[in-house]
C-alpha positions in Angstrom: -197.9 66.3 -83.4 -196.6 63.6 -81.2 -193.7 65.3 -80.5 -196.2 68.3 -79.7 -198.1 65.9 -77.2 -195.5 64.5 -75.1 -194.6 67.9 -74.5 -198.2 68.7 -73.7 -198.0 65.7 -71.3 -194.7 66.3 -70.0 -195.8 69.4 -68.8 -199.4 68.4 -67.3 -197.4 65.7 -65.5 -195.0 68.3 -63.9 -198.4 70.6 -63.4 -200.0 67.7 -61.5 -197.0 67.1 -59.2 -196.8 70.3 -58.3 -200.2 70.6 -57.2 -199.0 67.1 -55.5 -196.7 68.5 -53.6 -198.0 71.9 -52.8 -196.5 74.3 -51.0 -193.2 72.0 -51.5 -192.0 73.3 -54.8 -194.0 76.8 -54.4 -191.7 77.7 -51.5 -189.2 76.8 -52.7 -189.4 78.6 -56.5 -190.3 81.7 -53.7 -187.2 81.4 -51.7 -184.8 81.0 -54.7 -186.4 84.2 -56.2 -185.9 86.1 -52.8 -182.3 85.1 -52.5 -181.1 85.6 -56.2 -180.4 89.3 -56.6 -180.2 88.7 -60.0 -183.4 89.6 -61.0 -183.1 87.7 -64.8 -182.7 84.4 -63.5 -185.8 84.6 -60.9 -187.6 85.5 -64.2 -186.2 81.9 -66.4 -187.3 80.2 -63.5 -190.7 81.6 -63.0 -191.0 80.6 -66.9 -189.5 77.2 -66.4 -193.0 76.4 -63.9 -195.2 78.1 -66.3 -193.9 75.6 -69.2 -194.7 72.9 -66.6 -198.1 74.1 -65.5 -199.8 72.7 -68.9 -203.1 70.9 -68.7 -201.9 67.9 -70.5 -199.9 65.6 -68.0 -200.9 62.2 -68.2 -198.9 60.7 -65.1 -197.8 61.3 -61.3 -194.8 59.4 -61.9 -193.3 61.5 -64.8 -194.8 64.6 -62.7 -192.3 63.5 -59.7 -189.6 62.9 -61.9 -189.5 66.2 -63.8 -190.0 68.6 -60.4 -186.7 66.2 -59.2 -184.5 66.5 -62.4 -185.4 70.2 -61.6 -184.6 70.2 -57.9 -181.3 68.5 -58.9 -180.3 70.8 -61.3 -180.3 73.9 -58.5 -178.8 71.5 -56.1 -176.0 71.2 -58.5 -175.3 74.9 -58.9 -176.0 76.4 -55.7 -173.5 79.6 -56.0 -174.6 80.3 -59.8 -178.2 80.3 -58.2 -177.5 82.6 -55.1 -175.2 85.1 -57.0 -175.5 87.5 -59.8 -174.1 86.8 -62.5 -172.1 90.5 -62.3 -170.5 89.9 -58.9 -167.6 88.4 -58.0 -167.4 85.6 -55.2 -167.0 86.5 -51.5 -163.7 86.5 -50.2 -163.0 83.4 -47.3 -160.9 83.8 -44.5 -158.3 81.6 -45.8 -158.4 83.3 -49.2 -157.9 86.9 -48.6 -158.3 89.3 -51.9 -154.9 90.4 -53.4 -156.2 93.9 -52.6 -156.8 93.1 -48.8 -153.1 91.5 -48.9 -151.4 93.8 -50.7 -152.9 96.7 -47.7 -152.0 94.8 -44.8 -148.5 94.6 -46.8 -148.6 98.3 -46.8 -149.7 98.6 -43.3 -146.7 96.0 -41.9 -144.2 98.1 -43.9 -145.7 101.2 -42.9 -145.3 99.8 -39.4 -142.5 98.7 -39.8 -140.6 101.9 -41.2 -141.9 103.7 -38.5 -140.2 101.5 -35.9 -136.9 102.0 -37.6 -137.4 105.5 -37.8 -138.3 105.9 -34.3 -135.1 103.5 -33.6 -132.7 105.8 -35.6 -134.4 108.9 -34.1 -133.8 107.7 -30.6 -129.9 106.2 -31.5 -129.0 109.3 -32.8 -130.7 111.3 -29.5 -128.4 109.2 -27.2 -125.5 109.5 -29.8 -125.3 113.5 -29.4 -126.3 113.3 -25.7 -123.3 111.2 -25.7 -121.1 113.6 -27.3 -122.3 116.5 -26.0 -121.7 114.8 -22.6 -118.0 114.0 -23.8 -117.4 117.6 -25.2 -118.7 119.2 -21.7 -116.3 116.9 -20.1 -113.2 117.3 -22.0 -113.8 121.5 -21.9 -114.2 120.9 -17.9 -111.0 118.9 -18.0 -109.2 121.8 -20.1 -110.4 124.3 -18.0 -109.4 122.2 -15.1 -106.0 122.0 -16.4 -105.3 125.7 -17.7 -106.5 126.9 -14.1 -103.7 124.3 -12.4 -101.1 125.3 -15.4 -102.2 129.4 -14.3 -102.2 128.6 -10.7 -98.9 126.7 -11.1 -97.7 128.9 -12.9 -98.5 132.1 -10.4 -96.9 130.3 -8.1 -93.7 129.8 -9.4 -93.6 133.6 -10.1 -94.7 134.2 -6.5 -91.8 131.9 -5.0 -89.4 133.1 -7.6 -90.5 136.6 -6.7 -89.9 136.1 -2.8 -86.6 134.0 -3.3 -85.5 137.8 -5.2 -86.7 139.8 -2.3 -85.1 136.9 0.2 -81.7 137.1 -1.6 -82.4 141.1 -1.9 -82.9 141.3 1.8 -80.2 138.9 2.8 -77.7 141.4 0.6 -78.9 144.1 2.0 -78.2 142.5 5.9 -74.9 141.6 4.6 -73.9 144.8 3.6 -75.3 146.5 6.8 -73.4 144.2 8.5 -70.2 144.9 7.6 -69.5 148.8 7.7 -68.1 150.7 5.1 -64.6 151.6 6.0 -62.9 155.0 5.1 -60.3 154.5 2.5 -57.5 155.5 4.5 -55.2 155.0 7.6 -58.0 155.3 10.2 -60.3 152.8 8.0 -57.5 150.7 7.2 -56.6 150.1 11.0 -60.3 149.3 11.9 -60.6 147.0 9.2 -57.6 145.0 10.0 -58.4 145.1 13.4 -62.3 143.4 13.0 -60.3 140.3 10.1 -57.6 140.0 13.0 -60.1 139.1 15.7 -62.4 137.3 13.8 -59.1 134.8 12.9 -58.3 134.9 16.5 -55.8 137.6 16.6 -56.8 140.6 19.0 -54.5 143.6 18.2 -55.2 147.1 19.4 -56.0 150.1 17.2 -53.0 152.5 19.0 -50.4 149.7 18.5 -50.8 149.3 14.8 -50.9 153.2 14.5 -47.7 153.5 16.3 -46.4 150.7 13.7 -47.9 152.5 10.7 -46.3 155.6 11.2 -42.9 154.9 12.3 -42.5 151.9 9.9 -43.5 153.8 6.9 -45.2 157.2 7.5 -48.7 155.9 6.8 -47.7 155.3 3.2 -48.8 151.5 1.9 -46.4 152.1 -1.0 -42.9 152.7 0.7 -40.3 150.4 -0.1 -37.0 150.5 1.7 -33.8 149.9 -0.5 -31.3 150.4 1.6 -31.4 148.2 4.7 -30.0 144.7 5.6 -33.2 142.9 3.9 -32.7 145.3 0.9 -29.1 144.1 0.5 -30.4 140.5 1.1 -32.9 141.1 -2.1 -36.4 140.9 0.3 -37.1 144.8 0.6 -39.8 145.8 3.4 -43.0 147.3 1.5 -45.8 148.4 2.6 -47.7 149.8 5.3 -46.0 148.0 8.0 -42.5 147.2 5.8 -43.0 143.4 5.6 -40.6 141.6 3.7 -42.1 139.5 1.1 -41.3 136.0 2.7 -42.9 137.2 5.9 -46.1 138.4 4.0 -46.7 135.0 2.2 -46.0 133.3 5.6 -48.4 135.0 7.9 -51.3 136.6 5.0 -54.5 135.7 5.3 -57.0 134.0 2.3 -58.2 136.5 -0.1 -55.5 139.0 1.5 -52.8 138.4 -0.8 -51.9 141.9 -2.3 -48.9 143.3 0.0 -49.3 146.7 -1.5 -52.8 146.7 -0.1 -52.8 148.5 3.3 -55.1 146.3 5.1 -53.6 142.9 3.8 -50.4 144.3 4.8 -51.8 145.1 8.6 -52.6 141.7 8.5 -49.6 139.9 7.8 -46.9 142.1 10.2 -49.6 141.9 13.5 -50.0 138.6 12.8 -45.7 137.8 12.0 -45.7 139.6 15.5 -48.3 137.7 17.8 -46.4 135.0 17.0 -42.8 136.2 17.4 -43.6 138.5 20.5 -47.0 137.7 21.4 -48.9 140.7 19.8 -47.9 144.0 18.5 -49.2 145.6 21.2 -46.2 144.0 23.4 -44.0 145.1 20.5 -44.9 148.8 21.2 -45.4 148.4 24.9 -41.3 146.9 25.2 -40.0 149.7 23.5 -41.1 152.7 24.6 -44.0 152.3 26.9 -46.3 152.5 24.0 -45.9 156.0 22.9 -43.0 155.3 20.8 -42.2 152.6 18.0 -38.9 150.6 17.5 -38.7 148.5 13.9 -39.3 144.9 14.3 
Protein backbone atom coordinates (compact mmCIF):
# COMPACT_ATOMS: atom_id res chain seq x y z
CA UNK A 1 0.00 0.00 0.00
CA UNK A 2 2.90 2.27 0.51
CA UNK A 3 4.39 1.38 -2.46
CA UNK A 4 0.76 2.14 -3.98
CA UNK A 5 0.88 5.69 -2.32
CA UNK A 6 4.12 7.07 -3.36
CA UNK A 7 3.02 6.26 -6.74
CA UNK A 8 -0.26 7.98 -6.04
CA UNK A 9 1.88 10.96 -4.81
CA UNK A 10 4.48 10.73 -7.37
CA UNK A 11 1.97 11.25 -9.79
CA UNK A 12 -0.16 14.20 -8.04
CA UNK A 13 3.21 15.83 -7.69
CA UNK A 14 3.96 15.65 -11.46
CA UNK A 15 -0.05 16.63 -11.87
CA UNK A 16 0.49 19.78 -9.82
CA UNK A 17 3.66 20.92 -11.70
CA UNK A 18 2.10 20.71 -14.72
CA UNK A 19 -0.71 22.78 -13.76
CA UNK A 20 2.53 24.94 -12.43
CA UNK A 21 3.77 25.31 -15.42
CA UNK A 22 1.00 25.53 -17.77
CA UNK A 23 1.07 25.83 -21.12
CA UNK A 24 4.98 24.93 -20.59
CA UNK A 25 4.75 21.16 -20.77
CA UNK A 26 1.18 21.23 -22.68
CA UNK A 27 2.94 22.73 -25.65
CA UNK A 28 5.33 21.06 -25.60
CA UNK A 29 3.64 17.20 -25.26
CA UNK A 30 1.57 19.11 -28.44
CA UNK A 31 4.56 19.88 -30.56
CA UNK A 32 6.24 16.45 -30.06
CA UNK A 33 2.95 14.79 -31.06
CA UNK A 34 2.73 16.98 -34.28
CA UNK A 35 6.23 16.32 -35.29
CA UNK A 36 6.43 12.50 -34.63
CA UNK A 37 4.87 10.81 -37.55
CA UNK A 38 4.90 7.85 -35.72
CA UNK A 39 1.65 7.87 -34.53
CA UNK A 40 2.44 4.88 -31.49
CA UNK A 41 4.84 6.95 -29.73
CA UNK A 42 2.53 10.24 -29.63
CA UNK A 43 0.12 7.66 -28.01
CA UNK A 44 3.01 6.31 -24.88
CA UNK A 45 3.47 9.78 -24.40
CA UNK A 46 -0.04 11.04 -24.09
CA UNK A 47 -0.22 8.02 -21.46
CA UNK A 48 3.02 8.84 -19.74
CA UNK A 49 0.94 12.57 -18.68
CA UNK A 50 -2.13 10.73 -17.85
CA UNK A 51 -0.07 8.38 -15.27
CA UNK A 52 1.17 11.84 -14.01
CA UNK A 53 -2.13 13.65 -13.84
CA UNK A 54 -3.17 11.64 -10.44
CA UNK A 55 -4.84 13.54 -7.57
CA UNK A 56 -2.39 12.42 -5.05
CA UNK A 57 0.93 14.60 -5.35
CA UNK A 58 1.98 15.80 -2.22
CA UNK A 59 4.84 18.24 -3.27
CA UNK A 60 5.92 21.08 -5.93
CA UNK A 61 9.37 20.00 -5.60
CA UNK A 62 9.03 16.25 -6.62
CA UNK A 63 6.33 17.72 -9.25
CA UNK A 64 9.38 19.82 -10.93
CA UNK A 65 11.58 17.10 -10.71
CA UNK A 66 9.56 14.49 -12.40
CA UNK A 67 8.28 16.92 -15.58
CA UNK A 68 12.48 17.55 -15.74
CA UNK A 69 13.61 13.82 -15.64
CA UNK A 70 10.97 13.72 -18.40
CA UNK A 71 12.05 16.73 -20.37
CA UNK A 72 15.66 15.20 -20.19
CA UNK A 73 14.78 11.98 -21.33
CA UNK A 74 13.40 13.58 -24.99
CA UNK A 75 16.33 15.88 -24.89
CA UNK A 76 18.43 12.85 -24.85
CA UNK A 77 16.85 11.23 -27.82
CA UNK A 78 15.85 13.77 -30.10
CA UNK A 79 16.04 11.72 -33.55
CA UNK A 80 14.23 8.50 -31.96
CA UNK A 81 11.52 11.19 -30.98
CA UNK A 82 11.24 12.99 -34.48
CA UNK A 83 11.41 9.82 -36.59
CA UNK A 84 9.40 6.67 -37.07
CA UNK A 85 10.65 3.99 -35.96
CA UNK A 86 10.14 2.42 -39.82
CA UNK A 87 12.27 5.02 -41.67
CA UNK A 88 15.65 5.26 -42.20
CA UNK A 89 17.74 8.42 -41.38
CA UNK A 90 18.03 11.34 -43.87
CA UNK A 91 20.87 11.32 -46.01
CA UNK A 92 23.60 14.54 -45.17
CA UNK A 93 25.57 16.20 -47.72
CA UNK A 94 28.67 14.76 -46.58
CA UNK A 95 27.14 11.25 -46.37
CA UNK A 96 25.64 10.59 -49.66
CA UNK A 97 23.44 7.09 -49.86
CA UNK A 98 25.40 4.22 -51.63
CA UNK A 99 22.46 4.34 -54.07
CA UNK A 100 23.00 8.19 -54.85
CA UNK A 101 26.89 7.29 -55.28
CA UNK A 102 26.67 4.33 -57.07
CA UNK A 103 24.28 6.63 -59.91
CA UNK A 104 26.44 9.47 -60.17
CA UNK A 105 29.18 6.59 -60.72
CA UNK A 106 26.94 5.51 -63.51
CA UNK A 107 26.42 8.87 -64.75
CA UNK A 108 30.53 9.85 -64.80
CA UNK A 109 31.07 6.57 -66.73
CA UNK A 110 28.20 7.04 -68.77
CA UNK A 111 29.80 10.47 -69.51
CA UNK A 112 32.63 9.43 -69.71
CA UNK A 113 32.22 6.52 -72.43
CA UNK A 114 30.52 8.87 -74.50
CA UNK A 115 33.48 11.23 -74.69
CA UNK A 116 35.61 8.38 -75.82
CA UNK A 117 33.23 7.39 -78.16
CA UNK A 118 32.79 10.65 -79.62
CA UNK A 119 36.80 10.89 -79.63
CA UNK A 120 37.18 7.60 -81.54
CA UNK A 121 34.20 8.52 -83.85
CA UNK A 122 35.92 11.81 -84.82
CA UNK A 123 39.83 10.06 -84.96
CA UNK A 124 38.59 7.69 -87.24
CA UNK A 125 36.56 10.63 -89.45
CA UNK A 126 39.92 12.46 -89.88
CA UNK A 127 41.76 9.05 -90.38
CA UNK A 128 39.71 8.16 -93.68
CA UNK A 129 39.54 11.80 -94.66
CA UNK A 130 43.13 11.43 -94.48
CA UNK A 131 43.29 8.49 -96.61
CA UNK A 132 40.92 9.18 -98.84
CA UNK A 133 42.82 12.52 -99.38
CA UNK A 134 46.15 10.34 -99.88
CA UNK A 135 44.39 7.78 -102.33
CA UNK A 136 42.90 10.95 -104.49
CA UNK A 137 46.38 12.22 -104.54
CA UNK A 138 48.42 9.31 -105.45
CA UNK A 139 45.57 8.37 -108.42
CA UNK A 140 46.06 12.25 -109.56
CA UNK A 141 49.81 11.62 -109.47
CA UNK A 142 49.39 8.20 -111.58
CA UNK A 143 47.30 9.72 -113.86
CA UNK A 144 49.64 12.61 -114.03
CA UNK A 145 52.34 10.27 -114.82
CA UNK A 146 50.66 7.82 -117.44
CA UNK A 147 49.54 11.09 -119.40
CA UNK A 148 53.50 12.34 -119.47
CA UNK A 149 54.55 8.50 -120.12
CA UNK A 150 51.59 8.64 -123.20
CA UNK A 151 52.52 12.03 -124.15
CA UNK A 152 56.22 11.09 -124.10
CA UNK A 153 55.67 8.43 -125.57
CA UNK A 154 53.60 9.98 -128.77
CA UNK A 155 56.17 12.00 -129.12
CA UNK A 156 58.89 9.85 -129.62
CA UNK A 157 56.77 8.04 -132.29
CA UNK A 158 56.03 11.45 -133.87
CA UNK A 159 59.85 12.46 -134.04
CA UNK A 160 60.76 8.90 -134.96
CA UNK A 161 58.04 9.08 -137.57
CA UNK A 162 59.35 12.45 -139.09
CA UNK A 163 63.19 11.48 -138.83
CA UNK A 164 61.62 8.32 -141.37
CA UNK A 165 59.92 10.67 -143.68
CA UNK A 166 63.24 13.20 -143.31
CA UNK A 167 65.56 10.30 -144.16
CA UNK A 168 62.76 9.12 -146.83
CA UNK A 169 62.75 12.55 -148.41
CA UNK A 170 66.41 13.17 -148.22
CA UNK A 171 66.71 9.58 -150.35
CA UNK A 172 64.38 10.41 -152.49
CA UNK A 173 66.39 14.16 -153.30
CA UNK A 174 69.46 12.11 -153.53
CA UNK A 175 68.28 9.84 -156.01
CA UNK A 176 66.67 12.70 -158.11
CA UNK A 177 69.71 14.26 -157.93
CA UNK A 178 71.78 12.03 -159.59
CA UNK A 179 70.16 10.76 -163.00
CA UNK A 180 69.86 7.45 -163.90
CA UNK A 181 72.36 6.72 -166.61
CA UNK A 182 71.69 4.33 -169.60
CA UNK A 183 73.73 1.17 -169.29
CA UNK A 184 75.65 1.66 -172.19
CA UNK A 185 78.22 3.74 -174.26
CA UNK A 186 76.14 6.94 -174.39
CA UNK A 187 75.40 6.53 -170.43
CA UNK A 188 78.77 5.48 -169.79
CA UNK A 189 80.37 8.75 -171.40
CA UNK A 190 77.89 11.05 -169.43
CA UNK A 191 78.60 9.49 -166.32
CA UNK A 192 82.36 9.74 -166.55
CA UNK A 193 82.09 12.97 -167.71
CA UNK A 194 79.80 14.48 -164.44
CA UNK A 195 82.75 12.16 -161.72
CA UNK A 196 85.53 13.83 -164.01
CA UNK A 197 84.40 17.35 -163.40
CA UNK A 198 83.22 17.07 -160.08
CA UNK A 199 87.22 15.80 -159.24
CA UNK A 200 88.39 18.73 -161.33
CA UNK A 201 88.82 17.10 -164.59
CA UNK A 202 86.70 18.68 -167.49
CA UNK A 203 86.72 16.29 -170.55
CA UNK A 204 84.35 16.62 -173.39
CA UNK A 205 81.68 14.02 -174.37
CA UNK A 206 83.07 13.79 -178.38
CA UNK A 207 86.63 13.32 -177.25
CA UNK A 208 86.07 10.25 -175.09
CA UNK A 209 83.78 8.85 -177.88
CA UNK A 210 86.36 9.26 -180.41
CA UNK A 211 88.69 7.38 -177.69
CA UNK A 212 86.02 4.64 -177.04
CA UNK A 213 85.64 3.63 -180.49
CA UNK A 214 88.94 3.57 -181.91
CA UNK A 215 90.67 2.22 -178.78
CA UNK A 216 88.38 -0.67 -178.49
CA UNK A 217 85.11 -0.52 -180.56
CA UNK A 218 82.92 0.50 -177.57
CA UNK A 219 83.53 -2.91 -176.03
CA UNK A 220 84.68 -2.58 -172.06
CA UNK A 221 85.82 -6.16 -172.30
CA UNK A 222 88.61 -6.02 -175.20
CA UNK A 223 91.92 -7.02 -174.23
CA UNK A 224 94.78 -6.57 -176.57
CA UNK A 225 97.41 -9.51 -176.59
CA UNK A 226 99.41 -8.68 -179.14
CA UNK A 227 101.04 -5.28 -178.74
CA UNK A 228 104.33 -3.95 -177.08
CA UNK A 229 102.51 -3.78 -173.48
CA UNK A 230 101.12 -7.30 -174.20
CA UNK A 231 104.64 -8.58 -174.79
CA UNK A 232 105.76 -6.52 -171.69
CA UNK A 233 102.89 -8.62 -169.58
CA UNK A 234 100.52 -5.17 -168.86
CA UNK A 235 97.78 -5.83 -171.64
CA UNK A 236 95.42 -2.70 -172.52
CA UNK A 237 91.72 -3.67 -171.32
CA UNK A 238 88.93 -2.05 -171.30
CA UNK A 239 86.98 0.62 -172.71
CA UNK A 240 89.76 2.97 -173.27
CA UNK A 241 92.76 -0.01 -173.32
CA UNK A 242 94.49 1.04 -170.11
CA UNK A 243 97.19 -0.92 -168.93
CA UNK A 244 96.77 -2.09 -165.55
CA UNK A 245 99.68 0.12 -163.92
CA UNK A 246 98.07 3.19 -165.49
CA UNK A 247 94.54 2.26 -164.16
CA UNK A 248 95.72 1.88 -160.47
CA UNK A 249 97.76 5.14 -160.91
CA UNK A 250 95.18 7.50 -162.11
CA UNK A 251 91.44 5.53 -160.78
CA UNK A 252 89.42 7.18 -158.69
CA UNK A 253 88.01 5.88 -154.91
CA UNK A 254 85.24 3.42 -155.30
CA UNK A 255 86.22 3.18 -159.13
CA UNK A 256 88.42 0.36 -158.86
CA UNK A 257 87.00 -2.36 -161.36
CA UNK A 258 88.98 -1.75 -164.86
CA UNK A 259 86.54 -3.96 -166.59
CA UNK A 260 83.90 -1.43 -165.59
CA UNK A 261 83.28 1.00 -168.50
CA UNK A 262 82.89 4.09 -166.51
CA UNK A 263 85.85 3.44 -164.04
CA UNK A 264 87.85 2.78 -166.99
CA UNK A 265 86.73 6.40 -168.65
CA UNK A 266 88.03 7.57 -165.58
CA UNK A 267 91.43 6.38 -165.31
CA UNK A 268 92.65 6.90 -169.30
CA UNK A 269 91.01 10.84 -169.39
CA UNK A 270 92.54 11.36 -166.32
CA UNK A 271 96.32 9.39 -167.40
CA UNK A 272 95.78 11.95 -170.31
CA UNK A 273 95.10 15.49 -168.66
CA UNK A 274 98.08 14.91 -167.11
CA UNK A 275 100.28 13.57 -169.86
CA UNK A 276 98.77 15.95 -172.62
CA UNK A 277 96.65 18.14 -170.83
CA UNK A 278 93.18 16.54 -171.53
CA UNK A 279 91.94 14.03 -174.01
CA UNK A 280 90.32 16.41 -175.84
CA UNK A 281 93.96 17.82 -176.88
CA UNK A 282 94.75 14.17 -177.56
CA UNK A 283 91.95 13.98 -180.26
CA UNK A 284 92.34 17.63 -181.34
CA UNK A 285 96.57 16.78 -182.26
CA UNK A 286 95.79 13.98 -184.25
CA UNK A 287 93.31 14.50 -186.50
CA UNK A 288 91.54 17.65 -185.88
CA UNK A 289 89.23 15.90 -183.69
CA UNK A 290 87.39 13.71 -186.06
CA UNK A 291 89.81 11.04 -185.97
CA UNK A 292 91.60 9.07 -182.98
CA UNK A 293 95.34 8.04 -182.72
CA UNK A 294 96.18 5.44 -179.70
CA UNK A 295 97.86 7.08 -176.82
Amino acid sequence: MSGLRMSRTKALAVTGALAVTGTFVAAGVAAHATSVSNHRAAVADAAAVSTLKTPDASSQSALDAAAADLLAQRAAAPDAANRSADRPALPTAAAPTADAAAAKAAADKAAADKAAADKAATDKAAADKAAADKAAADAAAKAAADKAAADKAAADKAAAAKAAADAAAAKAKAAAAVPVYANNLDGWIKQAVVILKANGNSVSYNAIYQAAMHESAGNPNAVNGWDSNAAAGHPSIGLLQVIGPTFNAYSLPGHKNIYNPVDNIIAGARYAAVRYGSLDNVVAARCGGSCWVGY
